[in-house]
Gaussian input, Z-matrix of N, CA and C with variables (Angstrom, degrees):
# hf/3-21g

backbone

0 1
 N
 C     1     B1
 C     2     B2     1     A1
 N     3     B3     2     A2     1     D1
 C     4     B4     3     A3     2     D2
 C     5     B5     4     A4     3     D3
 N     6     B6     5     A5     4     D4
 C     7     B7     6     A6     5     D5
 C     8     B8     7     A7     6     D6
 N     9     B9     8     A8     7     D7
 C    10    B10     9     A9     8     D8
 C    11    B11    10    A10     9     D9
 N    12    B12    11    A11    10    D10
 C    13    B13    12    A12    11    D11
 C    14    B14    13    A13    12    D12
 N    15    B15    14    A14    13    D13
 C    16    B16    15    A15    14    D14
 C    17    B17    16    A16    15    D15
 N    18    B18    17    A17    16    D16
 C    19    B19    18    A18    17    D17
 C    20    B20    19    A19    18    D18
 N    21    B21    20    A20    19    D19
 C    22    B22    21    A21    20    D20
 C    23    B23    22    A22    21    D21
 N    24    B24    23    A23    22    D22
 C    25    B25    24    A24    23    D23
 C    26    B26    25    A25    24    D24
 N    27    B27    26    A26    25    D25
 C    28    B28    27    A27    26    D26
 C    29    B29    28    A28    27    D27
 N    30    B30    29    A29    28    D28
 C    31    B31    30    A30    29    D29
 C    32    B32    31    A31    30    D30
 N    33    B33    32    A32    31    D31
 C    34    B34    33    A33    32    D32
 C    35    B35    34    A34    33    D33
 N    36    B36    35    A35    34    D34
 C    37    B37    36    A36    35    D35
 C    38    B38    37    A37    36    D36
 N    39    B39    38    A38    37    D37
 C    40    B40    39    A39    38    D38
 C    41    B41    40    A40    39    D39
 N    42    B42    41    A41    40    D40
 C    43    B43    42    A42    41    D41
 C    44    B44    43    A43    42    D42
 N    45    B45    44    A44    43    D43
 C    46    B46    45    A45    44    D44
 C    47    B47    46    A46    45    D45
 N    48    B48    47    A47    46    D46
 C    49    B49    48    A48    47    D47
 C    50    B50    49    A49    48    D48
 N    51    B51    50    A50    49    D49
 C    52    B52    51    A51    50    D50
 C    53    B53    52    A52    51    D51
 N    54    B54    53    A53    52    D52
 C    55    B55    54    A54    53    D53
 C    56    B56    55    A55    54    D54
 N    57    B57    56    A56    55    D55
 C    58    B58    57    A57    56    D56
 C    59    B59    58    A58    57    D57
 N    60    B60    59    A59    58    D58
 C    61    B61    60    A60    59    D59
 C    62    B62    61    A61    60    D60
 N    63    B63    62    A62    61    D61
 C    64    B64    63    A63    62    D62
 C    65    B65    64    A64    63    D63
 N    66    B66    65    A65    64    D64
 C    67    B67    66    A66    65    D65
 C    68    B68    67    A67    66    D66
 N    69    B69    68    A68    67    D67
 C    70    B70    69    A69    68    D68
 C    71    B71    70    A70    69    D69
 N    72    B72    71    A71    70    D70
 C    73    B73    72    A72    71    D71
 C    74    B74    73    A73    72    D72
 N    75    B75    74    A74    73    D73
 C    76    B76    75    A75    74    D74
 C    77    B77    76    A76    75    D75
 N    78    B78    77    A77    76    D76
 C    79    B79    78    A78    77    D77
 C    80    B80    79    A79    78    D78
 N    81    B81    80    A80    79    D79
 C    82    B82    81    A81    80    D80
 C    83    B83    82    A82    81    D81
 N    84    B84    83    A83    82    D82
 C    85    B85    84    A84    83    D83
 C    86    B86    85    A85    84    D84
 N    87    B87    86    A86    85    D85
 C    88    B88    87    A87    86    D86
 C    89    B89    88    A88    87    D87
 N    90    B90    89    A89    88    D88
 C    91    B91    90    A90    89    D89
 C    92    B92    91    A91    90    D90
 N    93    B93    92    A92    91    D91
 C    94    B94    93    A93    92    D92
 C    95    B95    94    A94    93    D93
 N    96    B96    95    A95    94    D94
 C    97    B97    96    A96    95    D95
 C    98    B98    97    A97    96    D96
 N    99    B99    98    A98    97    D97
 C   100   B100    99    A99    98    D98
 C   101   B101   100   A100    99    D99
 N   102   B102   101   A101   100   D100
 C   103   B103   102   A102   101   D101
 C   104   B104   103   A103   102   D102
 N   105   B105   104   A104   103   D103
 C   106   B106   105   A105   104   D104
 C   107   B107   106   A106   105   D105
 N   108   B108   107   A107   106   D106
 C   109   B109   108   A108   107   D107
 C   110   B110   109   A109   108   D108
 N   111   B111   110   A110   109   D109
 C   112   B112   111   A111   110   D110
 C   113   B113   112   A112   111   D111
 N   114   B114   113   A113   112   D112
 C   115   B115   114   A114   113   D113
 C   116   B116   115   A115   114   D114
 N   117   B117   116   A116   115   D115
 C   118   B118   117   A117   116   D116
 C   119   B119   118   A118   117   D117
 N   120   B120   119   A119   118   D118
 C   121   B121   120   A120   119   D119
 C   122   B122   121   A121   120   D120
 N   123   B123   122   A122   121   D121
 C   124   B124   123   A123   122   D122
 C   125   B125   124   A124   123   D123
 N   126   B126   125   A125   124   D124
 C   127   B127   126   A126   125   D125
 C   128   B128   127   A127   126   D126
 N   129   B129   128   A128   127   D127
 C   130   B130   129   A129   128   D128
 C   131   B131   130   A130   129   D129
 N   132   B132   131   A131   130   D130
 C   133   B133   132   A132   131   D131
 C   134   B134   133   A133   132   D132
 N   135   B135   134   A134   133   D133
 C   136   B136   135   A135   134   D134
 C   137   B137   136   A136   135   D135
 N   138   B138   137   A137   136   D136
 C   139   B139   138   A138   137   D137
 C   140   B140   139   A139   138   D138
 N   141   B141   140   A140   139   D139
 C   142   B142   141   A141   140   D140
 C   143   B143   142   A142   141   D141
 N   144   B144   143   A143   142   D142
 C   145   B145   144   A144   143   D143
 C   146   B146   145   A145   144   D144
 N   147   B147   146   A146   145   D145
 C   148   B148   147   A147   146   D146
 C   149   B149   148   A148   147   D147
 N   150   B150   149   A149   148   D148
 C   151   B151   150   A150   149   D149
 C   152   B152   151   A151   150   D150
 N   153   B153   152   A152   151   D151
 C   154   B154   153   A153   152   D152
 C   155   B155   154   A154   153   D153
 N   156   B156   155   A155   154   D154
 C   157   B157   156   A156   155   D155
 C   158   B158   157   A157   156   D156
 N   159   B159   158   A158   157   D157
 C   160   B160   159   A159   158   D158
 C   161   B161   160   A160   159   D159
 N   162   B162   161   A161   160   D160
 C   163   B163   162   A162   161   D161
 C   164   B164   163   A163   162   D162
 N   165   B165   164   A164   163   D163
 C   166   B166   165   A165   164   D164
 C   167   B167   166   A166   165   D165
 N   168   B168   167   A167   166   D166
 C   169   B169   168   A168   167   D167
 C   170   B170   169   A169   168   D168
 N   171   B171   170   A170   169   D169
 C   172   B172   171   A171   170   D170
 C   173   B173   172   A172   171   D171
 N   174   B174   173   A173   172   D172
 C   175   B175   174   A174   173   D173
 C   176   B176   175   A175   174   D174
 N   177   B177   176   A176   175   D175
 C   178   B178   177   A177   176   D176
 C   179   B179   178   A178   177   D177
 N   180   B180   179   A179   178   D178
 C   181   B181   180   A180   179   D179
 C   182   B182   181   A181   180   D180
 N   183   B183   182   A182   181   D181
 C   184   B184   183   A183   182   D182
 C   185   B185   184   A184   183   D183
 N   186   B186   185   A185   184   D184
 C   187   B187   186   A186   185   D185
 C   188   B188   187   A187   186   D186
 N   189   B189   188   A188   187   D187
 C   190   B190   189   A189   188   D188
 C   191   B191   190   A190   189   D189
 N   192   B192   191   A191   190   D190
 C   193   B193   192   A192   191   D191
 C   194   B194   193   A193   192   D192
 N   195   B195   194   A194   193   D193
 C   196   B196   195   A195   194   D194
 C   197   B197   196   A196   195   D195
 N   198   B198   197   A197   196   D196
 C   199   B199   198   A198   197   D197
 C   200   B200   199   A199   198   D198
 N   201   B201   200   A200   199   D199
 C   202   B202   201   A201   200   D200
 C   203   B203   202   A202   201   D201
 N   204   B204   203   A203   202   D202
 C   205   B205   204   A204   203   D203
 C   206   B206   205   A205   204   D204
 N   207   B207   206   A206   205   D205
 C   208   B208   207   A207   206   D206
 C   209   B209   208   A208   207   D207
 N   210   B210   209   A209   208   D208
 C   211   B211   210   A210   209   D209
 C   212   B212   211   A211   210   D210
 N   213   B213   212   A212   211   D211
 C   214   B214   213   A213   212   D212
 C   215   B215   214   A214   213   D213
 N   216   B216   215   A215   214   D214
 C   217   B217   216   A216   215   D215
 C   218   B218   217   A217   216   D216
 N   219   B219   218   A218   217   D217
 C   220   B220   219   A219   218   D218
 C   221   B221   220   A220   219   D219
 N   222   B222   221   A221   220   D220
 C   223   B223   222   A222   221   D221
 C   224   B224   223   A223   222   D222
 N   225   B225   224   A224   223   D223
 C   226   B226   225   A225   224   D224
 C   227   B227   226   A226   225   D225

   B1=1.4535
   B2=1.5299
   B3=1.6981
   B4=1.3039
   B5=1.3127
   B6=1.1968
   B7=1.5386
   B8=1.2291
   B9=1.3102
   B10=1.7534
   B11=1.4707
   B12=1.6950
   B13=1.6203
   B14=1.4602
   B15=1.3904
   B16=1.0771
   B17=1.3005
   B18=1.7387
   B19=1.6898
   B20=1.4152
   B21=1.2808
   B22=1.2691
   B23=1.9274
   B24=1.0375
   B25=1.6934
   B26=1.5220
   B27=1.4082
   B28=1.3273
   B29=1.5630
   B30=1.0602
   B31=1.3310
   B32=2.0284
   B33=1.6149
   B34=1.2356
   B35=1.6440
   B36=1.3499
   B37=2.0370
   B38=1.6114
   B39=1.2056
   B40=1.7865
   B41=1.3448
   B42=1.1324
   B43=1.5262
   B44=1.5954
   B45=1.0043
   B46=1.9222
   B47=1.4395
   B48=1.5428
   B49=1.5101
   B50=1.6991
   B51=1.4722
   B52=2.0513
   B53=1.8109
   B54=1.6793
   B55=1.5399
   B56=1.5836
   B57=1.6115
   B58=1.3457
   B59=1.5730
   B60=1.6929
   B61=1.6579
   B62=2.2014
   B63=1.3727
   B64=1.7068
   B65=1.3417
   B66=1.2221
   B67=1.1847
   B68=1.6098
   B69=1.0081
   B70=1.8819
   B71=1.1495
   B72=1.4765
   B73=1.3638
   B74=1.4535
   B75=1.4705
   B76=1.4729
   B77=1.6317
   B78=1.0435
   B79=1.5472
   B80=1.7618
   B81=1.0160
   B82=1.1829
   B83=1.5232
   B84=1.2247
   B85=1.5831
   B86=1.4617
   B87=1.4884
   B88=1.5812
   B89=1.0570
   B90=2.0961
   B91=1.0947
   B92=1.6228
   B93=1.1207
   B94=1.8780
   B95=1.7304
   B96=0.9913
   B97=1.3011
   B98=1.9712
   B99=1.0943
   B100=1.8951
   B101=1.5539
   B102=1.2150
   B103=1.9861
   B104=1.6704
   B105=1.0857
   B106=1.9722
   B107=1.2109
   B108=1.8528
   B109=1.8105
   B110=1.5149
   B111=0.7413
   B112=1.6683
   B113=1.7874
   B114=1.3267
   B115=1.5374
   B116=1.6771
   B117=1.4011
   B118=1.0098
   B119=1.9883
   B120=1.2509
   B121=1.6349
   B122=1.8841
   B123=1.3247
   B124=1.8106
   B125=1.0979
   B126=1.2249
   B127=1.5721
   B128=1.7978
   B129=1.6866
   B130=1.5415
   B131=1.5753
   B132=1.2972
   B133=1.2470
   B134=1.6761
   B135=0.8882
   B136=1.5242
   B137=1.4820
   B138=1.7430
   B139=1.2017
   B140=1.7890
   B141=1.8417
   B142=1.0567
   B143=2.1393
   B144=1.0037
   B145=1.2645
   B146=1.8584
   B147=1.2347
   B148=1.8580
   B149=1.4600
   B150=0.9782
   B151=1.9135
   B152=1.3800
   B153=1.1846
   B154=1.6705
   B155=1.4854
   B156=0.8957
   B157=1.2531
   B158=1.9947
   B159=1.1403
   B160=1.8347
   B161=1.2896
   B162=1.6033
   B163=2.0536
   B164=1.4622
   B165=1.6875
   B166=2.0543
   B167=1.1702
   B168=1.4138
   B169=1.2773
   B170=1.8735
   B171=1.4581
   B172=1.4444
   B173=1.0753
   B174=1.2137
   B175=1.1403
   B176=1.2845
   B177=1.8243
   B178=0.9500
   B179=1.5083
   B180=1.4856
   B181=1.0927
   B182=1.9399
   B183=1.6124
   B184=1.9539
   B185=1.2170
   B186=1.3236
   B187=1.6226
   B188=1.3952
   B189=1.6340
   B190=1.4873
   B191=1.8127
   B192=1.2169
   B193=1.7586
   B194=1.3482
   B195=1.5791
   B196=1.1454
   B197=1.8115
   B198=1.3805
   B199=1.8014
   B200=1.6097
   B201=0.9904
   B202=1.7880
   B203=1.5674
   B204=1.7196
   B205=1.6957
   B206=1.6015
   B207=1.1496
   B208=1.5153
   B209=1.7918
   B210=1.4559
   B211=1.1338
   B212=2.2755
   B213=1.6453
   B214=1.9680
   B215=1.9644
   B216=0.7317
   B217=1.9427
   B218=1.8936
   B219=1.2358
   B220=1.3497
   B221=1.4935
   B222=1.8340
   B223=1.2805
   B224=1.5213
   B225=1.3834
   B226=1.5995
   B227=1.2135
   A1=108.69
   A2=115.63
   A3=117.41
   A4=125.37
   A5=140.79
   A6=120.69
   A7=120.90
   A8=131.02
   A9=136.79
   A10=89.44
   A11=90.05
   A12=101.36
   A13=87.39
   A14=131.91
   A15=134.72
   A16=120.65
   A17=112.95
   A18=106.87
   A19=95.41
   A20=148.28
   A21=136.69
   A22=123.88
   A23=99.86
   A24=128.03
   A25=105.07
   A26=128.81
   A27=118.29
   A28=99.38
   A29=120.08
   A30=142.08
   A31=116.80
   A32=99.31
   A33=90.87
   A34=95.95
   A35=103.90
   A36=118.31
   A37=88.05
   A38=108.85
   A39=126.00
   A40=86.86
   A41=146.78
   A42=134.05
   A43=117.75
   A44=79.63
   A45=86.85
   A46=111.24
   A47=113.61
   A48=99.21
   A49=113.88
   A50=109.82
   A51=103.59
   A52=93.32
   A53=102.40
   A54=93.77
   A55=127.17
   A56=106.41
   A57=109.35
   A58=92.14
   A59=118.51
   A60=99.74
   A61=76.72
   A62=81.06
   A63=98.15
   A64=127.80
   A65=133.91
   A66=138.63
   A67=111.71
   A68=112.83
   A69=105.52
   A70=138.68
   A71=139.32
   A72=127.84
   A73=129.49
   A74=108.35
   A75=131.67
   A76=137.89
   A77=160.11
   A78=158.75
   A79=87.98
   A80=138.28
   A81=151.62
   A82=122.34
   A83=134.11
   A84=132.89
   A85=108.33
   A86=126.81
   A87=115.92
   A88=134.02
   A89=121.40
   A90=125.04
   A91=95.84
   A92=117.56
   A93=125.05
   A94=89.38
   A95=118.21
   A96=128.40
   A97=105.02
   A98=99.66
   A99=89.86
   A100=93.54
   A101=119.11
   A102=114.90
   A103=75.50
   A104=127.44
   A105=111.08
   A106=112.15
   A107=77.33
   A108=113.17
   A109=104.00
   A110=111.71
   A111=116.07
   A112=114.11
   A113=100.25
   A114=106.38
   A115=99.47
   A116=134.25
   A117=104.09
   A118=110.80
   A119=109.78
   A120=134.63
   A121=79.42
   A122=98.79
   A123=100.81
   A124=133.18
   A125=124.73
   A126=132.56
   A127=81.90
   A128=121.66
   A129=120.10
   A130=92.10
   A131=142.84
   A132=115.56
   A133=129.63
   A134=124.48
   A135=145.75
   A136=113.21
   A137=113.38
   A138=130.34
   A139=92.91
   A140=105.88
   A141=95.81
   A142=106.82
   A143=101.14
   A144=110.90
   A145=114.16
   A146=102.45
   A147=105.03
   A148=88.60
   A149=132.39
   A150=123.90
   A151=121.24
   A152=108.85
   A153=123.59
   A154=112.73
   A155=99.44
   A156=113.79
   A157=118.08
   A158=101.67
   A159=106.70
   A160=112.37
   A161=112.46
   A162=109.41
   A163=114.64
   A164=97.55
   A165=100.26
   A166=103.02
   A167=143.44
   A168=135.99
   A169=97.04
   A170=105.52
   A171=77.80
   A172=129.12
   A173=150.68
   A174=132.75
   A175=145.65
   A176=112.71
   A177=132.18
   A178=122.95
   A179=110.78
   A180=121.16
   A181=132.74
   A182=75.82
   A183=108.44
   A184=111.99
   A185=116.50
   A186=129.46
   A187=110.08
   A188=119.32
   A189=97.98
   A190=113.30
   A191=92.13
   A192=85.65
   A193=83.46
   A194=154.46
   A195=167.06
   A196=99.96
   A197=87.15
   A198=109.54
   A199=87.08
   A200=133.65
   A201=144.52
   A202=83.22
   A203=102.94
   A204=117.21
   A205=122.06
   A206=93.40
   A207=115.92
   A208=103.98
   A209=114.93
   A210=150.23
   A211=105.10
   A212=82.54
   A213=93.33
   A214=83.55
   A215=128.28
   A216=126.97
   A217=86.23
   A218=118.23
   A219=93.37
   A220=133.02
   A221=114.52
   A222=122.90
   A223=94.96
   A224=99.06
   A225=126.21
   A226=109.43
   D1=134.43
   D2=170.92
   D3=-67.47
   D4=117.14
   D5=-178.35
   D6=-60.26
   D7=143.94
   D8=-171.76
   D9=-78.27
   D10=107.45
   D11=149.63
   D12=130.61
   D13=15.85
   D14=-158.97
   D15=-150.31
   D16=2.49
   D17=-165.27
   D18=-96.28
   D19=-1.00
   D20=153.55
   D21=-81.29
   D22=21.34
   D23=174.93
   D24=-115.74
   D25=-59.17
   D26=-146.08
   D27=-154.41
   D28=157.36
   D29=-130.70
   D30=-164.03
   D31=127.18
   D32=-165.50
   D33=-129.62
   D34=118.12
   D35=-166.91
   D36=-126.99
   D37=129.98
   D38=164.24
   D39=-90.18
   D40=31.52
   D41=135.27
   D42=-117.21
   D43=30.63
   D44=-171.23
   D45=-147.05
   D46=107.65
   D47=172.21
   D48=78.19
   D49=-8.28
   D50=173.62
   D51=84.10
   D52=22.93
   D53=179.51
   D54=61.51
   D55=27.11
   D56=-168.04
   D57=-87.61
   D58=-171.99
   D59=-162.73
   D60=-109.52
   D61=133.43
   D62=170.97
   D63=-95.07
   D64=174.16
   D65=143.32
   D66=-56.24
   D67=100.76
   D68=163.00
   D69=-16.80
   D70=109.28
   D71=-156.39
   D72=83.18
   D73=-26.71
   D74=178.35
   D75=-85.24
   D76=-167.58
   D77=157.02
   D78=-112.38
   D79=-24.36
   D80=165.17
   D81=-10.65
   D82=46.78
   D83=173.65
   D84=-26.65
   D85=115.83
   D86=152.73
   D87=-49.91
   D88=-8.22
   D89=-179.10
   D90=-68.76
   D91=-41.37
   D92=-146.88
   D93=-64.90
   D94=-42.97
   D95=-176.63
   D96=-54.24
   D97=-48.69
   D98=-167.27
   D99=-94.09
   D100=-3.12
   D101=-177.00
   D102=-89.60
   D103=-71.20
   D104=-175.44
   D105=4.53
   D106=-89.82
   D107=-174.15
   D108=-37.34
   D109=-77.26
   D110=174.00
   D111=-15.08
   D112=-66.57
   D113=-170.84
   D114=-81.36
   D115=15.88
   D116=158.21
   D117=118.18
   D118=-6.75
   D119=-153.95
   D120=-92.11
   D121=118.62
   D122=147.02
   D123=-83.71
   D124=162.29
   D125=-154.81
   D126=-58.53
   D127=-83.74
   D128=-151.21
   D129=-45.23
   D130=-64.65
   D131=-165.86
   D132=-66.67
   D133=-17.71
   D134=131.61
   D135=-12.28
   D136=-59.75
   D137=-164.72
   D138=-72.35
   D139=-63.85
   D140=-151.66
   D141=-69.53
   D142=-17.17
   D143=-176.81
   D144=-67.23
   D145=4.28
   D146=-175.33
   D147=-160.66
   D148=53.84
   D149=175.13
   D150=-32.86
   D151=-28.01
   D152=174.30
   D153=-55.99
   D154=-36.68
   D155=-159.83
   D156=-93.63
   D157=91.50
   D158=-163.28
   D159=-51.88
   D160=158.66
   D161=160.89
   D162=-55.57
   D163=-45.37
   D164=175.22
   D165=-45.81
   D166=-55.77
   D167=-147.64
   D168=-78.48
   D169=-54.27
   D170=174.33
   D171=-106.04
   D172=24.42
   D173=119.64
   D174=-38.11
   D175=-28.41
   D176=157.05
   D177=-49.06
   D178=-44.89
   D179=-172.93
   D180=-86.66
   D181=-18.41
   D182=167.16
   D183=-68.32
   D184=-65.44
   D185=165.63
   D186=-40.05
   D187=-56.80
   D188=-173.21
   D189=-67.12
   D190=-11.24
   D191=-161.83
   D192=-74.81
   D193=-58.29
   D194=-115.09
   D195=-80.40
   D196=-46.00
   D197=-170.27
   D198=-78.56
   D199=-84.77
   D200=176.46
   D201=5.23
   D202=-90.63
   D203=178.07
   D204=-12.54
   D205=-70.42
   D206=-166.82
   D207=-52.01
   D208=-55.59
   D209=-173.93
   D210=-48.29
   D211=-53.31
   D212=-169.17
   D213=-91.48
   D214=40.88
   D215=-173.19
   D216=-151.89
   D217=7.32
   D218=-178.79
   D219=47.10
   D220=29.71
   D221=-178.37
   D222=-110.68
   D223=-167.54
   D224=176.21
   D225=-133.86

């Protein structure tokens, strides 16, 4: 499932990727994106390291996770 607020970012094809949810347009897993972040990867090298893959798209996808967070923490 795409998250609401997010289906013009990422994209889910059972011919693409084992149907994992992608970056749109991309081979691009959104997981690869927060395992980065995780280990330490900044956004510009991020960028240049997947070119496919736009700032809209992730930023888009930073923000929602941020709100997600905030949201299951009972913040604003």
């Amino acid at each position: 499932i795409i998250p609401r607020g997010l289906e013009d970012h990422l994209n889910i094809d059972a011919e693409v990727m084992h149907g994992d949810l992608c970056f749109r347009g991309t081979r691009v897993p959104m997981t690869v994106l927060l395992d980065n972040i995780a280990e330490g990867m900044g956004l510009e090298e991020f960028l240049q390291a997947y070119p496919s893959v736009s700032r809209n798209q992730v930023l888009a996808v930073l923000e929602w996770e941020s709100r997600a967070i905030r949201e299951a923490a009972g913040m604003r």
